[in-house]
N, C-alpha and C positions, 0 to 999 in steps of 0.2 A: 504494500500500500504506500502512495507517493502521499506526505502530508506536511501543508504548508499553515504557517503561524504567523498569525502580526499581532502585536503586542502595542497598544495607545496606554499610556502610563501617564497620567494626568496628577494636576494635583487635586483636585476635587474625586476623581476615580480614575479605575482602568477597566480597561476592556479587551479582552482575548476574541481575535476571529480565526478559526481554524475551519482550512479550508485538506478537503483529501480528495477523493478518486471519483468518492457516490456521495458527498455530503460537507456537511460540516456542523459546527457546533459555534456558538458566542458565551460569554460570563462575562457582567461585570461584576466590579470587587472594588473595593475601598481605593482611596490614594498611593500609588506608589512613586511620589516624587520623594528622590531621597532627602531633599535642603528641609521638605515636613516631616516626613515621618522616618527619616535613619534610614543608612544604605544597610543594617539588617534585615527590619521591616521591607523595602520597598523590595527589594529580592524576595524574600519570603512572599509578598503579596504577587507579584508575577512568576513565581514558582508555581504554589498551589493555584493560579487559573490557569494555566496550562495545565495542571495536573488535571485539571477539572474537566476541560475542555476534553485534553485526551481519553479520561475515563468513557466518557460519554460516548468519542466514533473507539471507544474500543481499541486506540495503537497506540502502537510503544513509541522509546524515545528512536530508538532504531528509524520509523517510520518515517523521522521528520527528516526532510529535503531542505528546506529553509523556513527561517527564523527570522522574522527583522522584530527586534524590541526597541519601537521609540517611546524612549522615556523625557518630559521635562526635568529640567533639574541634572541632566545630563550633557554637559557640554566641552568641557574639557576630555581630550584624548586619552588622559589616564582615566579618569573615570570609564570613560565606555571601555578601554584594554581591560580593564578590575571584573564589569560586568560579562565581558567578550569570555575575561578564562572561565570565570563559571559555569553559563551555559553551552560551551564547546564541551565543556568536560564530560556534559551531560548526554548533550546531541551530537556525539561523534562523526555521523554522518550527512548533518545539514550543516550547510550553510549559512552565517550568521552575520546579523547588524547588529549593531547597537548606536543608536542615533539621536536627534532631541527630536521630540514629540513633531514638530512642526511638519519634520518633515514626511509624516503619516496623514497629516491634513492635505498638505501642498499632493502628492499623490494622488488621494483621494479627487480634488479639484481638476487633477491637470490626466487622468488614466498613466497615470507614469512617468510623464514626458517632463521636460526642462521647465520649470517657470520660475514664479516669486509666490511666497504665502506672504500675509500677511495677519495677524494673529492679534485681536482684541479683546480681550477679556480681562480677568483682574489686571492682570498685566500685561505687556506687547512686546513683539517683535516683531522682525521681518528675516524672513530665512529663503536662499531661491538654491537653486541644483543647475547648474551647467550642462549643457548637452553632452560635457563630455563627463560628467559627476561630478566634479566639484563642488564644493559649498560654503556658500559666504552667509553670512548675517550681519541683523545690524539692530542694535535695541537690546533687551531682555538683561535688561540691568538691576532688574527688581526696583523696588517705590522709593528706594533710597537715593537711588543713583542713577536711573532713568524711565522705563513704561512710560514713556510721551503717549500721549493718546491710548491711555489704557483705561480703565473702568475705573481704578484710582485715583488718576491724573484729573479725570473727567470730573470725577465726583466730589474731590476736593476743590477743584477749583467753583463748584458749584457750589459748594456749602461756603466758601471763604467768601465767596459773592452774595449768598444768599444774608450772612452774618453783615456783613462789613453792609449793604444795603438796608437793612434793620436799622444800624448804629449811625446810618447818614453819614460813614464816613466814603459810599459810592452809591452809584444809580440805585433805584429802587428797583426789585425784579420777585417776578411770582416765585422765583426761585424758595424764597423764603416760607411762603406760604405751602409751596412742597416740601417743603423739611420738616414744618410741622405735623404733617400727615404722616409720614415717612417713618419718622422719629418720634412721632405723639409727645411733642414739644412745645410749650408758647412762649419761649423764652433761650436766645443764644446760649445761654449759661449752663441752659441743659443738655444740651450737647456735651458737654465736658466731660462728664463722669459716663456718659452713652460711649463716646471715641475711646479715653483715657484708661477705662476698667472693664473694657471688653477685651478678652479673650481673642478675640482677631480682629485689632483695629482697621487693619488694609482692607476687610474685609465688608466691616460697618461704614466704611464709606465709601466704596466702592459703589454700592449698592444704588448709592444717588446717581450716579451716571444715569442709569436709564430717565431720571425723573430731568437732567439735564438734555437730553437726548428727547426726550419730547414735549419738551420747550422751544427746542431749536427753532421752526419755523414762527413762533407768535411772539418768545421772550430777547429782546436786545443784547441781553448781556447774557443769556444761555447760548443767543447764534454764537456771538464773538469768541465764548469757548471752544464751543464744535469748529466755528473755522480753524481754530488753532490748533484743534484735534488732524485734521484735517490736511495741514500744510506737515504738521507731524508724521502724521501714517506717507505721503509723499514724499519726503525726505528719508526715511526709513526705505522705503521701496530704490529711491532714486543708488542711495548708497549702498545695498545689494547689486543692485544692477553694476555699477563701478567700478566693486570690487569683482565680480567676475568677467568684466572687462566686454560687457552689452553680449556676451556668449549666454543668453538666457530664451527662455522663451517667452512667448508674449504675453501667456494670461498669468495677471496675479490673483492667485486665490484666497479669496478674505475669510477666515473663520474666528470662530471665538462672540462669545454672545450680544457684544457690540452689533456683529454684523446678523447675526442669526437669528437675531427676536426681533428686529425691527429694519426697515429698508432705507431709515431718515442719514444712517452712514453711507450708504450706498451710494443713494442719490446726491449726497453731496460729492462724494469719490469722483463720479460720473461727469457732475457737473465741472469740478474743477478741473479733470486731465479728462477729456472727452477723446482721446486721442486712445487710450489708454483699455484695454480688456481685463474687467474686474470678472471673478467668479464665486459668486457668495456659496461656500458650504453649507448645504442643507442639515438641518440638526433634527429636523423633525424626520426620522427613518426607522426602519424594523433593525438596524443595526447600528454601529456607530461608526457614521463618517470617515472619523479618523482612522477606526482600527478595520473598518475596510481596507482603506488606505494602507497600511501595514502589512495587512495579510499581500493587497496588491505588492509590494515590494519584497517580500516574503518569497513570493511566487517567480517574480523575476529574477530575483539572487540563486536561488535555483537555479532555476534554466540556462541563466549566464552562465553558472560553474559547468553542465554540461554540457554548452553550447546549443544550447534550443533559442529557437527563434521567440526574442518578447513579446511579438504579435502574439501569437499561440497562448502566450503569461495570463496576457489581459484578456484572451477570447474566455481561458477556465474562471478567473477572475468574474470576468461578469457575469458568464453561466450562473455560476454559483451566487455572486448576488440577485440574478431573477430569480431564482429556486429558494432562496431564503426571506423573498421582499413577500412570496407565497402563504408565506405561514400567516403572515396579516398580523398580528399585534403587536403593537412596540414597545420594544424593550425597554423599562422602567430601571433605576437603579435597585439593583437586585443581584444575589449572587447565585440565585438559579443559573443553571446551563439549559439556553434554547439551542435545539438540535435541529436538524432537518437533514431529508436523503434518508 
């Protein structure tokens, strides 16, 4: 039995897509970005979904051909070499990646091919793949030190507007009056102990993004953050492209809940580089986006080692995502194994 594995390792979750001959299997499972939960934990957490996944079509480690685990939090070459010997030791005879997440989205967006992700969610980057493999990025600096245009960047700058318009020390903006709904707040001060004594402050304000986000078209000083969001996600893209020296391909693929819940980033995208092919990742699916995407490169890493055509990759690839979009229900976070075949 030929079977192939992608591994999306998020920080909020992960998800397993294993794909073989007559079938495959999905599981999600909790976060296994290592910067949250420990490079013990996040191995552990993509060990047993795989184990899980295989339990289920019933093969061994024997069985697998390729492996691609994109994990966040994964970015440095020793990191992924540290990841690489464990699961070699495992799967002797597949084939293995070990990569950052992004590029299980970008996959997903592009069937394989060269392009640019671009990535908003709590945080941001921009990640693209060279026609000849390569890979550049640009961003993913965490809230400290960069996510321009990320759900945190976004949402701070919304609450710092919504406060500072309060105190008349700038414009007045509905902004405000969404924080109080948000936050069940009538008073900036309340905020304080909400951001300061929470358990995941990146996290409580983050959240305001979206309420900045659809503002955008009626509030003044919500538009002037999203433009800025905007010239941000542009600049991130422009400096991928740069670095691989315009060897990229043409669509940039937008994922991450920014783009995914709503189309008000899109159309701005749109509007400002019309020139330019965005492809927003679907998040609403019977599988996960990304760790489609994974399996897809999974599939390919394979076939490349023994020289099988990646046309071929992608024809079993999407087979097998029609034969699983069949089962009809979508997969909720959950650490059941949905099977099919």
């Amino acid at each position: 039995m030929s079977t192939y594995i992608g591994v999306d390792g998020g920080g909020t979750k992960t998800q397993v897509f294993l794909i073989d001959d007559d079938g495959g299997a999905t599981v999600i499972a909790p976060s296994s970005n290592p910067n949250v939960v420990g490079w013990e934990r996040a191995q552990q957490v993509v060990t047993q979904s795989i184990q899980a996944c295989m339990a289920a079509r019933k093969c061994t480690a024997e069985d697998v051909n390729g492996l691609s685990i994109c994990m966040s939090g994964v970015d440095r070459p020793d990191e992924a070499a540290r990841l690489h010997a464990v699961f070699q030791d495992i799967f002797r005879n597949g084939a293995i990646e070990i990569k950052n997440d992004a590029l299980a989205a970008l996959a997903a967006g592009t069937r394989g091919q060269s392009g640019v992700v671009l990535i908003a969610g709590t945080g941001s980057i921009a990640v693209g793949e060279s026609t000849t493999g390569q890979i550049a990025r640009a961003g993913g600096y965490g809230y400290l030190l960069g996510d321009e245009g990320s759900g945190f960047a976004i949402g701070r700058a919304g609450l710092m507007a919504a406060i500072q318009g309060f105190e008349g020390r700038a414009p007045e903006t509905a902004l405000w009056e969404r924080a109080m709904d948000v936050y069940h707040v009538t008073h900036p001060q309340s905020l304080i102990p909400l951001v300061y004594a929470s358990d995941r402050p990146v996290n409580t304000i983050a959240k305001f993004a979206k309420e900045v986000v659809a503002l955008a078209d009626h509030d003044p000083v919500a538009n002037q953050i999203i433009a800025t969001a905007i010239s941000d996600y542009l600049r991130l893209i422009e400096a991928v492209v740069r670095e691989l020296a315009g060897d990229v391909g043409y669509t940039t693929v937008l994922s991450g809940g920014l783009f995914t819940n709503t189309d008000v980033l899109v159309r701005r995208l749109l509007a400002a580089a019309p020139s330019m092919k965005f492809q927003p990742l679907s998040a609403a699916s019977a599988f996960g986006s990304a760790a489609a995407g994974a399996a897809l490169r999974a599939i390919k890493l394979a076939f490349q080692a023994r020289g099988r055509s990646t046309d071929a990759a992608v024809a079993l690839w999407q087979a097998n995502l029609e034969k699983f979009m069949q089962l009809g229900p979508t997969v909720q976070d959950t650490d059941v194994v949905l099977t099919y075949g």
